[in-house]
Legacy VTK file of the C-alpha trace (Angstrom):
# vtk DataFile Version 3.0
C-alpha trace
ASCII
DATASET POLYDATA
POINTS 251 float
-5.014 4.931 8.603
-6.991 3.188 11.752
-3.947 2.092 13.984
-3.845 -1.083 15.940
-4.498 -0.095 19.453
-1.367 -1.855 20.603
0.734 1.265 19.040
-1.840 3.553 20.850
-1.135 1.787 23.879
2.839 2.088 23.397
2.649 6.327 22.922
0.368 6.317 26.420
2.980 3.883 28.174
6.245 5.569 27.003
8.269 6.714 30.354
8.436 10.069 28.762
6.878 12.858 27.361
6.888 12.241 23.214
7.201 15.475 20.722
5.611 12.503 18.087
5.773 8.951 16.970
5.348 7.868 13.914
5.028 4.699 11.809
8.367 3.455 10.069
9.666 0.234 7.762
7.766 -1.637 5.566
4.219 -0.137 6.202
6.020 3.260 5.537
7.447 2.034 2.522
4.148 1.113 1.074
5.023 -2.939 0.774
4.135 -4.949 4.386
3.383 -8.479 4.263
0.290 -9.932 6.509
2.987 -10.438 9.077
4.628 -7.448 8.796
5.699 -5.834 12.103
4.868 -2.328 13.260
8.181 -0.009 13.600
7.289 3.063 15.613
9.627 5.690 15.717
10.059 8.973 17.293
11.155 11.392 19.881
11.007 11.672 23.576
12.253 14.805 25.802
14.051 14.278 28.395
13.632 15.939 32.271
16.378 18.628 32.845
17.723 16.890 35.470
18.575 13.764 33.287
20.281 15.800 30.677
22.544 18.396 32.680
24.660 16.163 34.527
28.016 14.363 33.197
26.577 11.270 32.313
22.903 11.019 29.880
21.275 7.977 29.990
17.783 7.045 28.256
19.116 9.163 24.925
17.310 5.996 23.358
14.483 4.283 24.557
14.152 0.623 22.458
11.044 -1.903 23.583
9.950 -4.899 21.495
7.500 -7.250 21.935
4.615 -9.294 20.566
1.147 -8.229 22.134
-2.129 -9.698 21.100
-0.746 -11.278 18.538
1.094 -7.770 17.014
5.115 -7.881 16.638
5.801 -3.972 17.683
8.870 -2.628 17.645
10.004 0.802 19.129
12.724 3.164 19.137
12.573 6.743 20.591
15.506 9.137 20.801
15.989 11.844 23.112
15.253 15.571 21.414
18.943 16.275 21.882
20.047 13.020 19.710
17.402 13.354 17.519
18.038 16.904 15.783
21.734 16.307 15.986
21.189 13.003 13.475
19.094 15.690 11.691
21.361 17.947 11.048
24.288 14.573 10.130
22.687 14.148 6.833
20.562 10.797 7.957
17.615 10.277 4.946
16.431 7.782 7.743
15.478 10.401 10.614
13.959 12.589 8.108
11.580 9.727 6.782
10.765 9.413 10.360
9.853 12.884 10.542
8.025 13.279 7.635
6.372 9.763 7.672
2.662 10.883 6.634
1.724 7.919 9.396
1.601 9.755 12.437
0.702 7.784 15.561
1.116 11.012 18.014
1.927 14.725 16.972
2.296 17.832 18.811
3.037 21.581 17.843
6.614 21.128 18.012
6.272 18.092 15.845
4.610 20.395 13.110
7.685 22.813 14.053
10.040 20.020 13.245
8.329 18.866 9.951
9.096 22.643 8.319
12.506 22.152 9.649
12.923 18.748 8.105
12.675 20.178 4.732
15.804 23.031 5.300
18.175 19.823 6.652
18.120 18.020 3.313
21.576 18.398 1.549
22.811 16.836 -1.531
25.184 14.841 0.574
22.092 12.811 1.844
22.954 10.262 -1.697
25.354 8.665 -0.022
23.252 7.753 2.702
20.893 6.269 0.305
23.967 5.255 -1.570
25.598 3.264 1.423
22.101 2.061 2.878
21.021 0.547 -0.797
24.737 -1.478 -1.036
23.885 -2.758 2.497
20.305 -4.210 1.319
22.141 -5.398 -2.512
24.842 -7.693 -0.228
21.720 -9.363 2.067
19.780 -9.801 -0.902
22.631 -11.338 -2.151
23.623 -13.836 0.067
21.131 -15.434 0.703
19.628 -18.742 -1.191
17.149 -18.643 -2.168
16.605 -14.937 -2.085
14.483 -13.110 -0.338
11.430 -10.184 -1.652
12.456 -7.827 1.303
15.933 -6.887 0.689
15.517 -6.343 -2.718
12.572 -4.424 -2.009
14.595 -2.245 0.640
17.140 -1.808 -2.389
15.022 -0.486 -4.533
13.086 1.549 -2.500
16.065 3.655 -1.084
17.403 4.090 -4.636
14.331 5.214 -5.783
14.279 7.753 -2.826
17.293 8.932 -3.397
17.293 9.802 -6.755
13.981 11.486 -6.250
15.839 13.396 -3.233
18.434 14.441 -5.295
16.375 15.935 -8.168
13.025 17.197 -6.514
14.378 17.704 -3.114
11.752 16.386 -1.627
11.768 13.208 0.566
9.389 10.285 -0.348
9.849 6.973 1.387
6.807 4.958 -0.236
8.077 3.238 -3.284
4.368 2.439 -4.523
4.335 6.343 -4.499
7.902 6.748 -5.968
7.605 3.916 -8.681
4.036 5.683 -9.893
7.126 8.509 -11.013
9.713 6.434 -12.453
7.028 3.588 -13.870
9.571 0.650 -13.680
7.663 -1.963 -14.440
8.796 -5.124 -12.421
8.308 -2.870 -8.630
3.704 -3.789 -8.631
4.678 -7.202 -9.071
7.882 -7.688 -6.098
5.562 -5.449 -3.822
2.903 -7.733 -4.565
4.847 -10.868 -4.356
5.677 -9.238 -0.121
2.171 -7.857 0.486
0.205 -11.025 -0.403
3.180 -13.707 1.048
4.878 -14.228 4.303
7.545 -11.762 5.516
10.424 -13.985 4.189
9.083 -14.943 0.693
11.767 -15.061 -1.594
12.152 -15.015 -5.430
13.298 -17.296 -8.386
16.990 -17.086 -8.908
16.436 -16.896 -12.364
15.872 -13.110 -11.879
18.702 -12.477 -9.862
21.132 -11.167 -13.408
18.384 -8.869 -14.230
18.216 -7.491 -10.981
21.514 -6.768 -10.419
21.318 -4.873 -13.834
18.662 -2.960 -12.128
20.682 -2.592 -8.825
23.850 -1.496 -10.994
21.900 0.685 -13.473
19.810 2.397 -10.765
22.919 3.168 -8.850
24.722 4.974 -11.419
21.602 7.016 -11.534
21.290 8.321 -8.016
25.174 8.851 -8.298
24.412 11.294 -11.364
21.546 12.744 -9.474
24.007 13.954 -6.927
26.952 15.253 -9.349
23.464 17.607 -10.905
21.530 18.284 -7.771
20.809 21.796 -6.983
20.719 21.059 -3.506
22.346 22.761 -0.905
26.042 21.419 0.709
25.077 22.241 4.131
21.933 22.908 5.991
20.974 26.115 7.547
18.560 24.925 10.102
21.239 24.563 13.195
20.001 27.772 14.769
16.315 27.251 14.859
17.004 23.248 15.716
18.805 24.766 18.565
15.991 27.003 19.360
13.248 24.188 19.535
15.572 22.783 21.755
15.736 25.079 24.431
12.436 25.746 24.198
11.289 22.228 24.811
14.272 22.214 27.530
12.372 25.282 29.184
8.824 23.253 28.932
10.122 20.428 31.511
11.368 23.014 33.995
LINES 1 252
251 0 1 2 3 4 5 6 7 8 9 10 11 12 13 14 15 16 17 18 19 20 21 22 23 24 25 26 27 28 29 30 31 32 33 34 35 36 37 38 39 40 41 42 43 44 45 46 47 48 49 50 51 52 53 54 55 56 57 58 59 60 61 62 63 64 65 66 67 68 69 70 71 72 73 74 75 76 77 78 79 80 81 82 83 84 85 86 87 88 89 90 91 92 93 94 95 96 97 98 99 100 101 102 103 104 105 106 107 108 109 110 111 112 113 114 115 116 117 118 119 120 121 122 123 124 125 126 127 128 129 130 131 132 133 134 135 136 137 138 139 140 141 142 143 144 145 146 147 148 149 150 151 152 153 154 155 156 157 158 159 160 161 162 163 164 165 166 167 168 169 170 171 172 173 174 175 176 177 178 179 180 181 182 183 184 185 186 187 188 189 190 191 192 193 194 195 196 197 198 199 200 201 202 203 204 205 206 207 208 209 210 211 212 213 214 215 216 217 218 219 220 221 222 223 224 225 226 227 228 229 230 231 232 233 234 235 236 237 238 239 240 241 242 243 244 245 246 247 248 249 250
């Protein structure tokens, strides 16, 4: 993927040093409208000096803004922060991670992909599980009802379940659905691709949906009573090791 040289711009102009940014939200999840935004996510390493005192500050670094016409948002976190939600069963920081849209990389980035994979725990459903309710109650309370939400609940469903049984984590639901084949996902994700941002849908679908939201849920909940997945991750130690490492490097 060719990358708007706004985001370029962004990586070079980031106070600190970044071990990589990569591209998040809907253009991750294989479904942005026209208008889409760009969500850049990743990590940034603090100097020593700002992370050995009593007091830490710039743990996150958040900037948005519109520039030449792009809507760009970013969020960084600090290495420290960063492999501690890692390790806190967060699908969301591993998506980040993995995201095959990578605006910058470095070594330790490839390092930190291989330790992605060890941090994934069955108890990652109910992060899908809670995120997916969260999307279900926007999508519905609003009227009429809106493509993105529903999208969002899908998608995280989808992921999770496919977490759960091939332990493997897959954010794009054009990717996921070409596994589970449910045949109403081409034509929401075209419905947001082709429209504005906030398109929305007939009501008329919404009792089938929440079938779908209902029936899909159970799902990923049976996923996790059968997953073979670990309880706990064992990647603490060398997450701690990458640390200090990357500590040593600002010295």
């Amino acid at each position: 993927m060719i990358f708007p040289p706004q985001l370029l711009r962004q990586v070079q102009q980031h106070p600190y040093p970044l071990l990589f940014a990569t591209i998040s939200g809907a253009h991750l999840y294989g479904f942005p409208s026209p208008d889409s935004d760009f969500d850049l996510r990743g990590v940034h390493v603090l100097p020593l000096d700002e992370v050995i005192g009593l007091q830490v500050s710039h743990e996150t670094v958040e900037k948005s803004k519109f520039e030449d016409g792009l809507e760009l948002d970013l969020v960084t976190h600090d290495a420290h922060k960063f492999f501690t939600l890692m390790l806190k069963k967060n699908g969301y920081v591993l998506e980040q991670v993995l995201s095959p849209l990578i605006v910058h990389t470095t070594p330790e980035h490839e390092e930190l992909r291989s330790l992605a994979a060890r941090c994934v725990t069955k108890f990652h459903a109910h992060h899908y599980l809670g995120f997916s309710a969260t999307q279900w109650k926007l999508f519905r309370k609003e009227n009429p009802p809106r493509v993105k939400p529903l999208l969002y609940g899908y998608r995280v469903l989808l992921t999770g379940i496919h977490l759960m049984r091939a332990g493997v984590v897959e954010a794009n639901l054009v990717t996921l659905n070409d596994v589970y084949r449910l045949p109403y996902i081409d034509e929401l994700v075209t419905l947001k691709t082709t429209g504005a941002e906030k398109g929305t849908l007939d009501t008329a679908d919404l009792a089938f949906h929440e079938r779908e939201y209902q029936r899909l849920t159970a799902q990923l909940e049976q996923a996790l009573q059968h997953s073979s997945l670990p309880e706990q991750s064992d990647a603490g130690p060398d997450l701690n090791d990458l640390l200090i490492r990357i500590r040593r490097k600002t010295i």
